[in-house]
Structures are given as C-alpha cells and as structure tokens.
C-alpha atoms as one frame of an Amber mdcrd trajectory, in Angstrom:
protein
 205.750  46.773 160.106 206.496  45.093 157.054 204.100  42.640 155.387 204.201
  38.956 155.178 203.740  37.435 151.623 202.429  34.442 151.914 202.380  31.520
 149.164 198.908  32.099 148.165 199.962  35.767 147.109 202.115  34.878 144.508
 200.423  31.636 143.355 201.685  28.163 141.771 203.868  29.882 139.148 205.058
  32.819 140.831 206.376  30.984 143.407 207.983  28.412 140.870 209.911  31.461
 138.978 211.078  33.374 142.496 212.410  29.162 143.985 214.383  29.266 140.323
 215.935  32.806 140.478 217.044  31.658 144.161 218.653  28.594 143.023 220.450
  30.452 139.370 222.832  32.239 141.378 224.368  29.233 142.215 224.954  28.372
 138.783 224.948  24.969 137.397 226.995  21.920 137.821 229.266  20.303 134.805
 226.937  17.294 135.256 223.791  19.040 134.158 222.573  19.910 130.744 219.503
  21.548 130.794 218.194  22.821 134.673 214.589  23.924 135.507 212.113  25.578
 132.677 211.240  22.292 130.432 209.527  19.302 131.144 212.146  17.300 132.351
 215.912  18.535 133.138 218.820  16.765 131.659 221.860  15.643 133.428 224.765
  13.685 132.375 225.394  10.249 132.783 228.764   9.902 131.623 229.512   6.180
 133.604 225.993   4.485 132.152 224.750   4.112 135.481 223.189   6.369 137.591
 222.908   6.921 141.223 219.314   7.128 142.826 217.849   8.026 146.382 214.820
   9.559 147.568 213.383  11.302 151.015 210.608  13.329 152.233 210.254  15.196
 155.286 207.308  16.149 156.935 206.400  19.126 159.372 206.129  18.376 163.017
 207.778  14.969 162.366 211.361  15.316 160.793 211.070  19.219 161.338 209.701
  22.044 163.526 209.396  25.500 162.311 209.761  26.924 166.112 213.074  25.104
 165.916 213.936  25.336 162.436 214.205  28.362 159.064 213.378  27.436 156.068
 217.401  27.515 155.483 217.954  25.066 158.280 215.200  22.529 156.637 216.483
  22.965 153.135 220.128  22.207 154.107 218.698  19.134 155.678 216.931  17.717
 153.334 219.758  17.767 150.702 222.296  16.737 153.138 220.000  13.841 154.022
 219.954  12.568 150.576 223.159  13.828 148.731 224.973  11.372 151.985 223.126
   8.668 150.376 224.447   8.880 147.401 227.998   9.756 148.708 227.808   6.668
 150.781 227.459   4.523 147.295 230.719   5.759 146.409 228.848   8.438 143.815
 229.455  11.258 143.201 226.281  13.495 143.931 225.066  15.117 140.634 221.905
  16.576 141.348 218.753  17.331 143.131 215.144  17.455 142.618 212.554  18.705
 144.721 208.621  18.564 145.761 207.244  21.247 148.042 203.385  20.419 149.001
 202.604  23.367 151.405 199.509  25.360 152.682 198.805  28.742 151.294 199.591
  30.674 154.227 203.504  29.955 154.185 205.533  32.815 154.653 207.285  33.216
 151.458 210.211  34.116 153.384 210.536  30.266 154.401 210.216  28.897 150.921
 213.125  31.078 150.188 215.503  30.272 153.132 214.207  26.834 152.183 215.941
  27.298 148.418 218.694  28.704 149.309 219.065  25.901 152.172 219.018  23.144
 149.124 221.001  25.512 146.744 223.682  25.965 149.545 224.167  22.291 150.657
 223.975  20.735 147.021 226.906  23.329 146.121 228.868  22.522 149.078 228.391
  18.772 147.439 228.516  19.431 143.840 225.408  18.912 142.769 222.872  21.709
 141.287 219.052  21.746 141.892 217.731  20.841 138.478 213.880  21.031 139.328
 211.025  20.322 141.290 207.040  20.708 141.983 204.857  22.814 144.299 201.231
  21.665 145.098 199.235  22.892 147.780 198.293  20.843 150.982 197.253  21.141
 154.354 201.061  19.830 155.782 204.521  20.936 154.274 206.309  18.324 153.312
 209.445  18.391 151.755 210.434  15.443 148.916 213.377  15.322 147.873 215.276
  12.646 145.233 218.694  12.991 144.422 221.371  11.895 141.784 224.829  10.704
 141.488 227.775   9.414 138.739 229.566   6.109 140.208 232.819   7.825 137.966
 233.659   4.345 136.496 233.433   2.899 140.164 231.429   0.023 141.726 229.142
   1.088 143.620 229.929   0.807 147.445 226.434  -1.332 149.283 225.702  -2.907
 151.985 226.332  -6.304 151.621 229.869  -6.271 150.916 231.605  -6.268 154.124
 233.713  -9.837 155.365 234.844 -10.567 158.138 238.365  -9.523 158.895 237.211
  -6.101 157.973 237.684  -3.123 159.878 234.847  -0.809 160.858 235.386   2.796
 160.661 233.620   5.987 161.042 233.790   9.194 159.214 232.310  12.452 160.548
 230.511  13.350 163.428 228.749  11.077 165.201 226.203  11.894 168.020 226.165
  15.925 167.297 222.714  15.906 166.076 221.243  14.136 168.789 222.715  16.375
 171.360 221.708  18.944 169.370 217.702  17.803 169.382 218.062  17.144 173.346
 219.080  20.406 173.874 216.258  22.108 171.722 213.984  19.762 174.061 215.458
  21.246 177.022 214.661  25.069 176.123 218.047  25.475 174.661 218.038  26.824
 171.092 220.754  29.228 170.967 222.994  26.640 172.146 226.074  25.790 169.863
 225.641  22.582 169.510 221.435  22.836 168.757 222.593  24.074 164.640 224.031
  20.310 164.709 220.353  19.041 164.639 219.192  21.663 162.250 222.501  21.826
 159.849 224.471  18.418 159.721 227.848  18.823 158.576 228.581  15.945 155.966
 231.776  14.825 155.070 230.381  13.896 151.580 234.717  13.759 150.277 235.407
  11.608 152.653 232.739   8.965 151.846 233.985   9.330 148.260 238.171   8.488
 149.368 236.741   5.483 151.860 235.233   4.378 148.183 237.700   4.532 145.940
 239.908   3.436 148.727 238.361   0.303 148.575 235.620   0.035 151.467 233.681
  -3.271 150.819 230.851  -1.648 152.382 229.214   1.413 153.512 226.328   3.074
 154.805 225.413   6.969 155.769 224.568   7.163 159.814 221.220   8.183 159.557
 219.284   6.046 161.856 222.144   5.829 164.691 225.602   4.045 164.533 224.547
   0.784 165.837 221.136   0.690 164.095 222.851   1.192 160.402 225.140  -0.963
 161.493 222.794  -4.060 161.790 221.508  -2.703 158.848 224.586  -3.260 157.181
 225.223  -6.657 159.110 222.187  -7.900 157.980 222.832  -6.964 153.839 226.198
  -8.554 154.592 225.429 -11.920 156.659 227.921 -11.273 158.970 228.404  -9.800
 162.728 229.916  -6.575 163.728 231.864  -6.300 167.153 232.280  -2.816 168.541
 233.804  -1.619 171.894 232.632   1.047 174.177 235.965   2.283 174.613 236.242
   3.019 170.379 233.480   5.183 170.411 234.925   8.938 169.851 232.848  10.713
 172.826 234.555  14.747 172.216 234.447  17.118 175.340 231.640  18.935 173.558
 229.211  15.922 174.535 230.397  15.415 177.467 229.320  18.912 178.349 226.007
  18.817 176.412 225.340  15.748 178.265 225.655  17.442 181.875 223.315  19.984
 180.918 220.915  17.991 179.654 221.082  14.863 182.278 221.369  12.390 179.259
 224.365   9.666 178.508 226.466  11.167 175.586 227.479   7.693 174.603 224.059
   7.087 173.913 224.282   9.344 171.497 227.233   8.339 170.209 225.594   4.934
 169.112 222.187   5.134 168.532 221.816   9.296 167.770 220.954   9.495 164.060
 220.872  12.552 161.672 224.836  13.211 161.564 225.029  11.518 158.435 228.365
  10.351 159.209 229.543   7.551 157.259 230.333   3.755 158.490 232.531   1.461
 156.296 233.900  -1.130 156.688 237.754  -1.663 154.675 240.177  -4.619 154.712
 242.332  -4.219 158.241 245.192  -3.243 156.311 243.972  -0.216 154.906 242.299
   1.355 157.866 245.611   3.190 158.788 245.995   3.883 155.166 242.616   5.536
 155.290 243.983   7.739 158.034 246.436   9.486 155.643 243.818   9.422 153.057
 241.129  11.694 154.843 244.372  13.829 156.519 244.642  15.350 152.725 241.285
  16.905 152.612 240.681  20.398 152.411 238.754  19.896 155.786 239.661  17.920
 159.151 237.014  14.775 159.205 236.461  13.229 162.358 237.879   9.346 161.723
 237.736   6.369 163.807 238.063   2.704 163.556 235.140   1.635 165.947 235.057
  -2.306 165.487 235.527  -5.338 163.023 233.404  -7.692 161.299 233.006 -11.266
 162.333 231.300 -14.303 161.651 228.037 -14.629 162.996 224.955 -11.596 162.892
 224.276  -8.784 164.648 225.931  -6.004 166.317 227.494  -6.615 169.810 229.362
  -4.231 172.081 232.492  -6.865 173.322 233.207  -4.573 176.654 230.559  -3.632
 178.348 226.530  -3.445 177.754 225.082  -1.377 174.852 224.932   2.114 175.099
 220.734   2.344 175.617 217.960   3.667 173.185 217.238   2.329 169.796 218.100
   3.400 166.808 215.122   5.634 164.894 212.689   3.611 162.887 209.157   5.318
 161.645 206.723   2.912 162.875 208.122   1.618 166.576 205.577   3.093 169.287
C-alpha cells in the first residue's frame, strides 16, 4: 500500500516549490512579467486599468471532499472568479491564490487542486502568478483574480435601459442538477461533474462585450437572483417568460430522477457561471451570429427585456420556486 504524504511532511516551503513546479508546465501568459519566486509577481497592464475580483471557498460549505478532488475544487475556484472578470468585458490575466489548510491534507489534493487552477486559468488565458499557504484547522481556498479591459469600457451592472434585450450565454441550471443529484446518492452521474467542473463560456462574455452589452453579470447566484441584482444597479425592471427559459432534455431527465422541477433550476440554480446581458433589441440576433463563430457551440438565449419599473417578474405564469443563493438567509 502506498503511503499518504500529507502537508505537514513536506512543510510551508516544500509544499510552496512542489504547487509552483505543478503550475510551470503550463507556462506563462503574454500578460505576465515575472510569476511566483519574488515578493510580488508582475503582470502587465497595458490599458491603465486593471480588472479586480476576489473569492474564497470554504470546506463543507462551497465544497465537499466526498464529492469533490482537489482538481474538481481548483477548477472551481478559478472558474468562479476568472467569469467575473469575463463578465466586465476583461480579459482574464491572472490568478492568485491562498490555501489555509490543516496539516493532515493529502498532498495528493493540493496537487489535483493546482493543476485544477492551472487547467481552468489556461483554458481562460490567464497564468497563476502566486499565492500563500498557512496552516488552519478548515481549508479554505482564496482566490483573487485579474483582467485587461483591452481599451474597452468596462461592462457593469448598472447599464442596462429599458428597451434592452436580456440574453443568456452558457449553461444555465447544470450545476444545480448536478448538486441534487450528488444529494440523491448519485455521483457517477453525468450530469453531477456540472456541479464540480462548470463549463464557462468566458469568449462569449468577451463578444457580448465588445458587442456592445450595456450590462452584464456572471450567473452565480441563480438567473433570477443576478438578475435583480442587475435590476437593482440599473433602476430598472426585467420581464422574463417561463416559456424563454432553455429547459434541455438532459434536465428534464435529471429532474425525474431526482423528483425536483428542472425549471427551478433553470432560474434560481447558481454555480453555472453563465453569463446574463442585456444588449440593445437590435443586436440580440446579431449576437446570435456572433457566438455561432466560436471555436465552441455556447448555449444562447434571449430570455426577457428590460422595462421601466424594478424587479424581476415572470409575465406568464408564477416564478419558478426557490431563491436564489445568498450566505446569510436561514
């Protein structure tokens, strides 16, 4: 039987070195100058303004090891940042990461964990560019990313008028069918690795941009909650329809195994990391064409339009139940 190295085996810096070697063979991106092994890294800033966003993720509350690798939580976490700086209209430059975790942790998770945020920042550009390691009693992940606007305004919130057209881009209620399934004894299921591995359309959150959404948001709380969110920025309503929302066969099915409403998770699931925009109503067939060309199929649909007033309101039919996710609601 082989043995398990734990954390404490190697110590503070011999972890730090093996994390780096994981993340060289990646190589680095154009952005950066100067990666781990100084005080501070160095990454271009080539528009003047930078791109910032921060997360952290905590064991047994955004993650379970019985559920998750190391791999699964590393992709994650970058995806759950680098689609926060995608949804600015920035493109995502680099990460850096904090890793406070007890002594006993298999090394083997720390380095599915690195090559999890080496994998995901590649697949968006970006290069890990450093990071700490303290010990603690919990793992938890932190995680703050960077991004270059590219001589772009940056995409927000608040920017969205009514008239506009409200689209989606990606996947939206995978990851919560995913999680109900892993709740219902189902891990090997296909549709479980949506929960554990979103799959973020970071290009097409970069052609909605320069495309000219007015706003935008990453779906990270569920459709209808970021979409108040977005509302709110904005001052104006948002009407959506039942009969918009794209519900694919695959949640359907999910949905009969599990007993739960698939539209539900349509609209309030969160974790997809899907983007919501909203563009002029002339351009949302334009958009259409725009996200055909990608090297990729993205999932695309126009969903509602912004109106006067506040709030998001479904105009045929009640609200799809459950709330979006917020921290601190019992």
């Amino acid at each position: 039987m082989r043995e398990i190295i734990v954390v404490s085996d190697l110590g503070e810096f011999g972890l730090i070195a093996r994390i780096v070697a994981r993340l060289a063979t990646a190589g680095a991106s154009p952005a950066v100058v100067l990666g781990p092994g100084d005080d501070a890294a160095v990454v271009r800033a080539a528009d003047g303004r930078v791109a910032v966003t921060t997360d952290v993720l905590v064991d047994g509350v955004h993650f379970r090891r019985d559920w998750s690798t190391g791999y699964d939580v590393g992709r994650r976490a970058a995806a759950a940042n680098l689609a926060d700086i995608a949804a600015m209209g920035a493109h995502p430059t680099a990460l850096v990461v904090g890793l406070a975790t007890p002594g006993d942790l298999p090394v083997d998770w720390v380095d599915g964990l690195a090559d999890g945020f080496r994998d995901e920042a590649t697949h968006a550009g970006a290069t890990v560019v450093g990071g700490d390691v303290v010990s603690s009693p919990t793992l938890v992940v932190s995680v703050t990313a960077l991004g270059d606007l590219h001589g772009h305004r940056p995409v927000t919130r608040s920017g969205a008028r009514p008239g506009d057209a409200v689209v989606v881009a990606g996947r939206l209620g995978f990851a919560a069918a995913g999680l109900a399934l892993l709740h219902a004894g189902r891990p090997d299921a296909e549709l479980a690795d949506a929960h554990r591995r979103p799959a973020v359309p970071y290009a097409a959150a970069l052609r909605l941009a320069v495309l000219g959404a007015t706003s935008m948001i990453d779906v990270s709380d569920g459709l209808v909650a970021d979409l108040g969110h977005l509302a709110q920025a904005s001052g104006v309503g948002i009407e959506l329809a039942r009969d918009d929302l794209p519900l694919p066969a695959e949640l359907v099915d999910a949905a009969l195994d599990v007993g739960a409403d698939p539209l539900s998770w349509v609209a309030n699931g969160g974790d997809d990391h899907a983007f919501a925009a909203t563009l002029p109503s002339d351009l949302a067939l334009r958009a259409v064409a725009e996200l055909a060309d990608l090297g990729e199929p993205v999932p695309f649909a126009q969903v509602g339009r912004v109106v006067t007033g506040s709030g998001v309101v479904f105009v045929d039919g009640p609200a799809p139940a459950a709330d979006g996710w917020d921290h601190f609601r019992p």
